[in-house]
Each structure stands twice: as C-alpha cells, then as structure tokens.
BADREN-730993 format. One line per field, with one value per residue (C-alpha): x negated, y, z; residue number from 0; residue in one letter. Coordinates in steps of 0.05 Angstrom, whole numbers, padded with zeros to 5 digits. Example, Ala and Ser with C-alpha at 12.3 -4.5 7.8 and 13.67 -1.06 7.14 Angstrom:
# residues 2
xx <- (-00246;-00273)
yy <- (-00090;-00021)
zz <- (00156;00143)
nr <- (0;1)
rest <- (A;S)
//
This chain:
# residues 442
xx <- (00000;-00053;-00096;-00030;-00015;-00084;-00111;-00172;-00205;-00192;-00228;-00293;-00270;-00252;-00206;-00267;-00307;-00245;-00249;-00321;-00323;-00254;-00299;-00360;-00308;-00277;-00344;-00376;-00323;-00298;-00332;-00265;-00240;-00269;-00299;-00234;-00192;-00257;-00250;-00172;-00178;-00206;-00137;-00104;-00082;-00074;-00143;-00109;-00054;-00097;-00143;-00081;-00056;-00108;-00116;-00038;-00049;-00104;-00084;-00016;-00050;-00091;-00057;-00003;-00063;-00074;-00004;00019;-00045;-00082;-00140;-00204;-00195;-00188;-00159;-00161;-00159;-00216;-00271;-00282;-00209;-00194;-00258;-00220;-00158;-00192;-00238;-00211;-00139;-00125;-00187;-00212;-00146;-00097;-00048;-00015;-00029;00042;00045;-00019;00006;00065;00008;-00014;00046;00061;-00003;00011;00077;00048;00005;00054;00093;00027;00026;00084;00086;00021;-00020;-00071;-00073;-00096;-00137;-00179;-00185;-00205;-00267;-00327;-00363;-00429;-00395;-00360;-00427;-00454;-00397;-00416;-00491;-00477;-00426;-00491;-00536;-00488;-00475;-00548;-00562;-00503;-00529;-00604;-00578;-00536;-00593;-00645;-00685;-00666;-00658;-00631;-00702;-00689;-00755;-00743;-00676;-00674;-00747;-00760;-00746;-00775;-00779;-00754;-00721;-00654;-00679;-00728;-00660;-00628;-00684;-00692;-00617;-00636;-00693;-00642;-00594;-00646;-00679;-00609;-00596;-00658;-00633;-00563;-00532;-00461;-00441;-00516;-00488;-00443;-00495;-00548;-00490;-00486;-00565;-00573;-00516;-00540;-00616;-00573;-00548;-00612;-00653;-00598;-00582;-00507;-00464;-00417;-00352;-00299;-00254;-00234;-00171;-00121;-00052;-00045;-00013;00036;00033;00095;00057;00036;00083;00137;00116;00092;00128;00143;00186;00130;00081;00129;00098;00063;00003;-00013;-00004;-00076;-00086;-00037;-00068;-00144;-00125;-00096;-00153;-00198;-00158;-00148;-00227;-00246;-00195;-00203;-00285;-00269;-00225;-00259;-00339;-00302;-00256;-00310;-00354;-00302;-00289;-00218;-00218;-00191;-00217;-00209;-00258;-00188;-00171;-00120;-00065;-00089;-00012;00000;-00066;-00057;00010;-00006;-00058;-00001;00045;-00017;-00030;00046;00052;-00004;00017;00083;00058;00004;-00073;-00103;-00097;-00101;-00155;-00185;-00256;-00321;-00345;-00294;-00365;-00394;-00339;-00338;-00404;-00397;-00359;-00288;-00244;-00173;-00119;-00140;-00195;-00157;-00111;-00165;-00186;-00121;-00108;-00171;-00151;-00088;-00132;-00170;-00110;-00119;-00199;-00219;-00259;-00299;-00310;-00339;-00402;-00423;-00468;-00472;-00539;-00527;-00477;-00523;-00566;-00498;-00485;-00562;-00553;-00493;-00521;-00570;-00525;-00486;-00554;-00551;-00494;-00553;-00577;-00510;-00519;-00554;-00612;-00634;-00574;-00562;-00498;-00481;-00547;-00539;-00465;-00481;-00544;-00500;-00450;-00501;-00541;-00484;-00456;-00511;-00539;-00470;-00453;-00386;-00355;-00311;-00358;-00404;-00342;-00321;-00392;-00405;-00334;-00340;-00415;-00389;-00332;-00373;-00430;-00381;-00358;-00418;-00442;-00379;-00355;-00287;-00248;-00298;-00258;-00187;-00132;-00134;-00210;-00187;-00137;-00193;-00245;-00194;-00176;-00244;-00253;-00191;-00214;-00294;-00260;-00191;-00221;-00262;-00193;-00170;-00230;-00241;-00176;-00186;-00265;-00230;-00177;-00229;-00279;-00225)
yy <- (00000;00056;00018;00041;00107;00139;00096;00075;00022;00076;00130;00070;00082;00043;00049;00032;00092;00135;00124;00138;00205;00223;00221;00252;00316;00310;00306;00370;00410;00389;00452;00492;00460;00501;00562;00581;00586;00624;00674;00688;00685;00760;00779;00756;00692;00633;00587;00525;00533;00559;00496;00444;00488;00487;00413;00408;00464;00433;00367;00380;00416;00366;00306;00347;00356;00290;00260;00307;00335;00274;00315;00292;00367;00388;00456;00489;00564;00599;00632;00691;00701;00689;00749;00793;00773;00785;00845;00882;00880;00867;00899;00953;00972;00962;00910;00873;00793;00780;00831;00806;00740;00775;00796;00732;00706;00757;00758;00678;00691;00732;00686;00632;00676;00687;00615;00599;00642;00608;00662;00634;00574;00624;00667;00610;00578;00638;00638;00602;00546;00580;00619;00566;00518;00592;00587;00515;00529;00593;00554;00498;00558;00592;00526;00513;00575;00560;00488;00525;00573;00525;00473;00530;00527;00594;00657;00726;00768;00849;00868;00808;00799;00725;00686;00619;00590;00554;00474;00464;00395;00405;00427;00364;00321;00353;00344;00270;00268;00296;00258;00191;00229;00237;00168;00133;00179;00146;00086;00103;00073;00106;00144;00171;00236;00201;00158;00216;00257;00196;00185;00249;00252;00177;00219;00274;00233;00200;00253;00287;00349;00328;00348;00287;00312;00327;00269;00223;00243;00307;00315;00388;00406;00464;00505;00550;00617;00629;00581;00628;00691;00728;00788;00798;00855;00896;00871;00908;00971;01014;01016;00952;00927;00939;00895;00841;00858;00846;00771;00752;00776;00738;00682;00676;00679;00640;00589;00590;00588;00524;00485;00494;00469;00415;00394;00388;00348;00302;00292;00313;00352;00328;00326;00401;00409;00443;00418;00364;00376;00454;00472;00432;00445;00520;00517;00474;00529;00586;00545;00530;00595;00615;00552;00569;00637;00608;00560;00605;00620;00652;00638;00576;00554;00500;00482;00477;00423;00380;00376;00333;00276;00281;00282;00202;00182;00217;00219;00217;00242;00184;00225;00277;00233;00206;00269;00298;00233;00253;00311;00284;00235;00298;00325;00264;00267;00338;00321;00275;00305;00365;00322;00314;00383;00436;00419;00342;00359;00420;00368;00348;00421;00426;00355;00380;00449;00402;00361;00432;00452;00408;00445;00502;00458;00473;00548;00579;00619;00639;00677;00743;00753;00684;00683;00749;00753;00676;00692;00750;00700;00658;00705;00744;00687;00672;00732;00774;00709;00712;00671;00717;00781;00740;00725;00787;00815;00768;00772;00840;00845;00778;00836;00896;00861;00839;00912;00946;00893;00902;00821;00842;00786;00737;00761;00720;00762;00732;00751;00833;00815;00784;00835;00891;00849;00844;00915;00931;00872;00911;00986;00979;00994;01062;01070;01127;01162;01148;01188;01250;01251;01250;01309;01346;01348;01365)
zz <- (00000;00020;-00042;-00094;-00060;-00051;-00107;-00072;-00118;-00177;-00142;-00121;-00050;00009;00072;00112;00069;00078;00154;00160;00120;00158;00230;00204;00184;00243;00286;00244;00258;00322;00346;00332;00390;00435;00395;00366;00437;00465;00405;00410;00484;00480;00463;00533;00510;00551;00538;00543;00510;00454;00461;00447;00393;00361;00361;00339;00276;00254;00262;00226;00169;00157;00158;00107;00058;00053;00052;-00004;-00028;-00029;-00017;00035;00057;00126;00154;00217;00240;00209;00239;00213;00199;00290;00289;00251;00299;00359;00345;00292;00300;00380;00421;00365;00333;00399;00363;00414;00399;00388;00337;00308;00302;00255;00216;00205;00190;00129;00104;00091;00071;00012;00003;-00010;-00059;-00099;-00097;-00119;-00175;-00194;-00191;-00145;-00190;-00252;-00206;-00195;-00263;-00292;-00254;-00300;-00288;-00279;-00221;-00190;-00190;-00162;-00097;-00085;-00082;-00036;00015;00011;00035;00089;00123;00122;00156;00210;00220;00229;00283;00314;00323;00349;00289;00264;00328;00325;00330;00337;00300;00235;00242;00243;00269;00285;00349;00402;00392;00460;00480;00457;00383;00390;00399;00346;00297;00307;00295;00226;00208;00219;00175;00119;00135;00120;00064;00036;00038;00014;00071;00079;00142;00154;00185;00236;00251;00258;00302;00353;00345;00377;00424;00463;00468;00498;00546;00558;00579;00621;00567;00564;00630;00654;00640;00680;00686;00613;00594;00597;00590;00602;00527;00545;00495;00513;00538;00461;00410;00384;00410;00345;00334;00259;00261;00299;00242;00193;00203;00146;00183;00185;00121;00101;00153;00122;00064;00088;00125;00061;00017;00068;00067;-00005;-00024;00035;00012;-00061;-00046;-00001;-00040;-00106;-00082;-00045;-00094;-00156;-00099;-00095;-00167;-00158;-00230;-00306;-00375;-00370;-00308;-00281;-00205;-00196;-00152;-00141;-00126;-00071;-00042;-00040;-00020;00033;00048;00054;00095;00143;00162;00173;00214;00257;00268;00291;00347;00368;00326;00279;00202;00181;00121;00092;00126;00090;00135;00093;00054;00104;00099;00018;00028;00062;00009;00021;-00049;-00025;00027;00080;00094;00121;00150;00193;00208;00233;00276;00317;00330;00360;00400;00424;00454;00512;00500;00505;00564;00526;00460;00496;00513;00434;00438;00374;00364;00343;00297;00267;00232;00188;00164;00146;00097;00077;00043;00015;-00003;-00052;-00075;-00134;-00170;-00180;-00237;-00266;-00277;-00338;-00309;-00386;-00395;-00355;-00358;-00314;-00277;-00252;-00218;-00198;-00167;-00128;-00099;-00066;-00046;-00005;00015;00055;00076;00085;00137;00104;00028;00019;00012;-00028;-00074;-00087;-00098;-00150;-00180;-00197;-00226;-00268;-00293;-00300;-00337;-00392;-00390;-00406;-00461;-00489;-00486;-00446;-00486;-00443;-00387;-00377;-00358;-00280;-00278;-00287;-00221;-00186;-00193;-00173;-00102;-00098;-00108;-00059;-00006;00000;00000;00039;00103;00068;00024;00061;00063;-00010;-00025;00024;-00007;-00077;-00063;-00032;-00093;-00141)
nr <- (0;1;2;3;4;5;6;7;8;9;10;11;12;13;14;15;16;17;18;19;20;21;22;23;24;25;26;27;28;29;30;31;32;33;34;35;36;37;38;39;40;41;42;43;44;45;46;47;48;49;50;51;52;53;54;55;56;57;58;59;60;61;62;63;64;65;66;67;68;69;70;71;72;73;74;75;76;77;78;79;80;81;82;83;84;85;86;87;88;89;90;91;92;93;94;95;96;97;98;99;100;101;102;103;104;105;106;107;108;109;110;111;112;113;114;115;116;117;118;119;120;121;122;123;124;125;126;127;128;129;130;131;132;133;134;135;136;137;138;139;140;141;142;143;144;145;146;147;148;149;150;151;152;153;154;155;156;157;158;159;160;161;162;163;164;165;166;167;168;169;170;171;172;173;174;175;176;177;178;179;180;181;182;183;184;185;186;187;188;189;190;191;192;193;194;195;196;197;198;199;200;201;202;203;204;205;206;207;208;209;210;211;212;213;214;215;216;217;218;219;220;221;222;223;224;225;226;227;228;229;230;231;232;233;234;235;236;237;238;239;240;241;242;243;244;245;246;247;248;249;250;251;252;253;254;255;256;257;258;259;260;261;262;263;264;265;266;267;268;269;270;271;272;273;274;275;276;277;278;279;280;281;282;283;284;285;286;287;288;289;290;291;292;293;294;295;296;297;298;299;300;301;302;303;304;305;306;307;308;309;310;311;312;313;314;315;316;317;318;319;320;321;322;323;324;325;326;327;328;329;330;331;332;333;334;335;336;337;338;339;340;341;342;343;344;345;346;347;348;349;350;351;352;353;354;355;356;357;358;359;360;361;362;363;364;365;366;367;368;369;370;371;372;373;374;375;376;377;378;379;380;381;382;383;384;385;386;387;388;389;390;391;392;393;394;395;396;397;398;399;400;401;402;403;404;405;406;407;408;409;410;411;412;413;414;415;416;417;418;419;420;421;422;423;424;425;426;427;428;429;430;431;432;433;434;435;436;437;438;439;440;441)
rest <- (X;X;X;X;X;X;X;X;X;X;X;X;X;X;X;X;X;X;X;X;X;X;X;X;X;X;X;X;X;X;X;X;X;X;X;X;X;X;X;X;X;X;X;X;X;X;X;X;X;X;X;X;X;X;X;X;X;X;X;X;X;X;X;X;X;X;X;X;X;X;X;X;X;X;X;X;X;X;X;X;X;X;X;X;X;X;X;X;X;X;X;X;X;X;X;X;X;X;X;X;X;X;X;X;X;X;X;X;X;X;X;X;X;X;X;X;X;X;X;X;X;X;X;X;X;X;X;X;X;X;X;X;X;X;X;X;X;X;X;X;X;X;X;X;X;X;X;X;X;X;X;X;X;X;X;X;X;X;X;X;X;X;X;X;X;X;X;X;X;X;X;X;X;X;X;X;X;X;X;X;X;X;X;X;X;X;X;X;X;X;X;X;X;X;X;X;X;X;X;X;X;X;X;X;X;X;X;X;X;X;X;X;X;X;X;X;X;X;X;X;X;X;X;X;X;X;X;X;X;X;X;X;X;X;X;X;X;X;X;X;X;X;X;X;X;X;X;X;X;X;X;X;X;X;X;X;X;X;X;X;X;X;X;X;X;X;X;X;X;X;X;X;X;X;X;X;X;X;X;X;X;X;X;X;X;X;X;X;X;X;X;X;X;X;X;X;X;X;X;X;X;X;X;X;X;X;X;X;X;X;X;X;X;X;X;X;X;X;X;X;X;X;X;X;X;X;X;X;X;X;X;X;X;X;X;X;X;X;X;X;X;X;X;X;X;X;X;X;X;X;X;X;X;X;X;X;X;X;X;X;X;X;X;X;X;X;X;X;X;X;X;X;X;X;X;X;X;X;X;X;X;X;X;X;X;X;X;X;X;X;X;X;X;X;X;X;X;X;X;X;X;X;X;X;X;X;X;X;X;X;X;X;X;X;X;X;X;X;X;X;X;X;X;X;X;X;X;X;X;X;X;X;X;X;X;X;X;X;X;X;X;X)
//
C-alpha cells in the first residue's frame, strides 16, 4: 500500500530509506524546538505553551506535505520570519502579539490567494536554471556557515567579524561526529548523518558534556494561553500592512528558495525540469502559516534542513511523514531530546552544504549575464545570513543586466513581477523616506 501510493520502488527508494532520512530531518532541525519558543517568548508569551505548539504546527504541516504533497519536505515556524515577529513587529514597533499574530495570519492569507491564482507557481518557473542551480549552491553555503557557528568552528570576532574558534572539547565532539559522517559517506553507507549525530551525542554523554535531564517524559501540552488569541481585526490597520506585506515577501522567497533546491535534490521535476506537484506544495505552504498563526507562532515555512533527509535518500511524502510523527513523540519526549546538543547535529548542516555545492557545476561561469546575478545569490545568501535578501539581490541584477544589453524578451513576464517584489521587499522599510526625499527634490 505505501509501495503504490508513494511509489517507492519507482522513485529506487525504500520504507526503511524513507524512515532513515525522515529522523536525520527530524534530528537537524529538532533545534526549533526550543529556539523558536525562546524567540517568540520576547513577546510575553507563555514558553510552554509555545514549546508544544510548536511541536503540533510543525508536526501538522509536515505530515500534510507528505500525505498530499508527497514531498520529503518538512515545515516548521521559520527563523528569521519568529525574528521579525519578535523584534521588529512586537518589542521595536509596539504591536501587541495577538495583533501580530493577525499579521501573520493575512500575510498567509495573501499568500494563499497568490497561490491559488497560480501566480507563485509562474513566479517560480520563470526563474532560469542558472539561477535556480545559483539558490541551491547559496542555501549549501548559508547552512554551512550555521552548521560552522553552531559547532564552534566559526565565532563572532568584533575586529574580523567572524574568526575561528577555540577547539575546546565540545567542538572536538562535534568534529569527530563529522569525520564519521564523511567516513560513511565514503563508503556510501546510507544514514551517515544520523549515525554521525548519535556518534557524537554517546561521546557527549561519555565525557559528562550532556546534563541528565529532567525526568523522561512530559505531558504538560496546554496550549490555551496562546491558540486562538490572534487578533485579525486589529491587524487590519493601514499601518501595518507593510508589515503584512514584508512577512509575506519573506515568506514567499524563503519558501520559493526552499522548495525549489530541495525539490531538484530530490528529483521531484519532469521532462520540463518544471517541479512536480508545485501547487499543492505551495498551498500547503500558505495554509501552514495561517494555521500556525491560529494556534499560536510565527509563520510557518518550509525548512532547509529538509536537505539533510533528501540528502539520506528521502524521495517521497513518508519522509515527512516520519518526520512529523517525531515531532508528536517529542511532545511526551521533550525532556529527552533536549540532551542531543547543537553541536552534534552541526556536523549534518556542514555535509549538507557540501552536499548543494555540486549544483555550482550547473551554472555557466563563461557567460556574464548568468554568472553574474548567480554569483550575487550565493554570495548574499551567505553573507546577508538571510535567502531571501540574497534572492532578491540576484533577481533583480538577473533583470537589470538583460535591461541594459537590451535582451528584455529573455525576461518572462513573471520575472518583471519578481524583480519589482524584490525591489519593494529591500526598500519597503526606506519606502516612506524614498517618497518625502522624492517630493522634496522636485
């Protein structure tokens, strides 16, 4: 049955590939857990309801994309989207969290309607191949540099910026998790990242870096101090639709940038190179976010650490399934999942962007006009610490370079839509200022 309906042998897959790959995503990002509750918790909202909310959203989402999207995607609440939650729009701009959570849920609802009128679907195919090779190999790079900073490789330095760091014991752990991780890769044995993530979780608990935790299971799951609270109508005010606006902007590049380097990884495209099942997937994406919003978080995306479990061999929707399971488990298990430390699931994010570095072979380095706007996205990516800026950089030099050589009919008719969000999502904070600065000069 889960052979016919996933089509497992079609896709050279198995379920006990599918289960693998489905714990190595869940394991690399399992870190939301407890980073995304300590985020929103800024606001004034209740930390454990936000930690079993969490847990149900993404669980919910997840297990949805791979029922009907038959995708080995995972979503949860994104991170830089709960930032701009917590520090932009409750503690810098005063928005009560009720009222941001309205926010959220209307910047998904326009979201959906773009989807539905499948304009998200020709946003994204009007991107080219050199560009979209171009996202993959930037995502590779940013989740290098977050598996390098989370390990203790990589430190923040005030005179360089970034330096190396100390090898103290924990990094040592961490590193010998990755050298198991590359030694298995080596010889191609499948679920070398799990492996590597337990490897250096049992040396953890060897040498005494790993606290015992506080009791094995939990049952405390109310969730009633922040399900159903958002206010909507107090989102419906003029002044905040730039910030409507902004979450879906961030949401739509984050998610487009997501689904399209995992989705080629996982062979999941036709004759066409166009992605299979795109509609569902980004619908699934728009209900996600309103959903969450509804019991609780932040917007809802899909994750990039979906890599990781493609990466093991994940091709179908029982890799997500998996996924989302766990983090139903988790609900009872927080206690223990807590002992698996950032820096033995670092070494997976670092294999992973090596992992996406092989799409750079893809891009045409001889010609200028690709090279250039490519070489802009993964750049920015990286260095910006954020896909969606690195997006829309590279969107619009792709644009403005076949402006000026005078090739605009190499530009599809989605590509001109694209380059002007991208235009509105780096400006619509400076908008206002734009305008006065433009009255006053006339």
């Amino acid at each position: 049955m889960l052979d016919k309906y996933f089509q497992l042998t079609q896709k050279q897959t198995s379920i006990r590939t599918e289960f693998v790959a489905g714990l190595t995503t869940f394991l690399t990002m399992a870190y939301v857990i407890f980073v995304n509750p300590n985020v929103l918790s800024k606001t004034g909202m209740d930390e454990n309801a936000l930690i079993a909310v969490t847990c149900i959203v993404t669980a919910l989402a997840t297990i949805i994309v791979g029922i009907f999207g038959k995708a080995p995607i995972a979503m949860a609440p994104g991170m830089g989207l709960n930032a701009f939650f917590a520090y932009t729009l409750v503690l810098n701009d005063k928005v009560r969290w009720e009222t941001a959570l309205g926010v959220v849920f209307l910047s998904g609802l326009l979201f959906l309607l773009l989807t539905l009128l499948g304009l998200r679907k020709r946003l994204v195919e009007a991107i080219p191949q050199g560009l979209i090779s171009a996202i993959s190999v930037g995502i590779g790079l940013f989740i290098t540099f977050i598996g390098l900073v989370n390990l203790g490789v990589v430190v923040k330095n005030e005179a360089t910026i970034v330096s190396a760091g100390r090898l103290t014991p924990t990094v040592l752990i961490g590193l010998c998790g990755l050298l198991v991780m590359v030694f298995l890769e080596m010889k191609k044995v499948k679920g070398a990242l799990l492996v590597g993530i337990i490897s250096a979780t049992i040396l953890a608990v060897i040498f005494g870096y790993i606290q015992k935790p506080q009791g094995l299971v939990s049952f405390h799951l109310n969730i009633s101090d922040i399900a159903f609270h958002l206010d909507i109508w107090g989102a419906l005010k003029w002044s905040l639709f730039g910030s409507i606006f902004s979450l879906m902007f961030m949401n739509m590049f984050d998610g487009i940038g997501t689904l399209v380097a995992c989705c080629h990884e996982a062979k999941m495209v036709d004759e066409q190179n166009k992605i299979k099942g795109l509609d569902r997937l980004l619908a699934i994406d728009a209900v996600a976010a309103m959903t969450g919003a509804v019991l609780g978080t932040s917007t809802t995306t899909a994750y990039i650490e979906s890599a990781a479990g493609i990466e093991q061999g994940g091709r179908t929707g029982l890799t997500a399934i998996v996924t989302g399971l766990l983090f139903l488990v988790t609900l009872m298990f927080v206690p223990i999942v807590r002992i698996v430390p950032g820096y033995a699931t670092a070494p997976a994010l670092i294999m992973v962007g090596l992992f996406m570095m092989k799409e750079v072979k893809k891009i045409d380095f001889t010609n200028i006009e690709e090279a250039f706007p490519a070489f802009i996205i993964m750049v920015m990516i990286a260095l910006s610490y954020s896909i969606s800026t690195g997006l829309a950089f590279g969107f619009i030099g792709f644009t403005l370079i076949k402006l000026v050589s005078g090739k605009t009919k190499d530009i599809k008719p989605a590509m001109w839509i694209i380059a002007i969000l991208s235009l509105l999502f780096l400006t619509l904070d400076q908008l206002a200022a734009i305008i006065v600065h433009l009255k006053n000069t006339m």
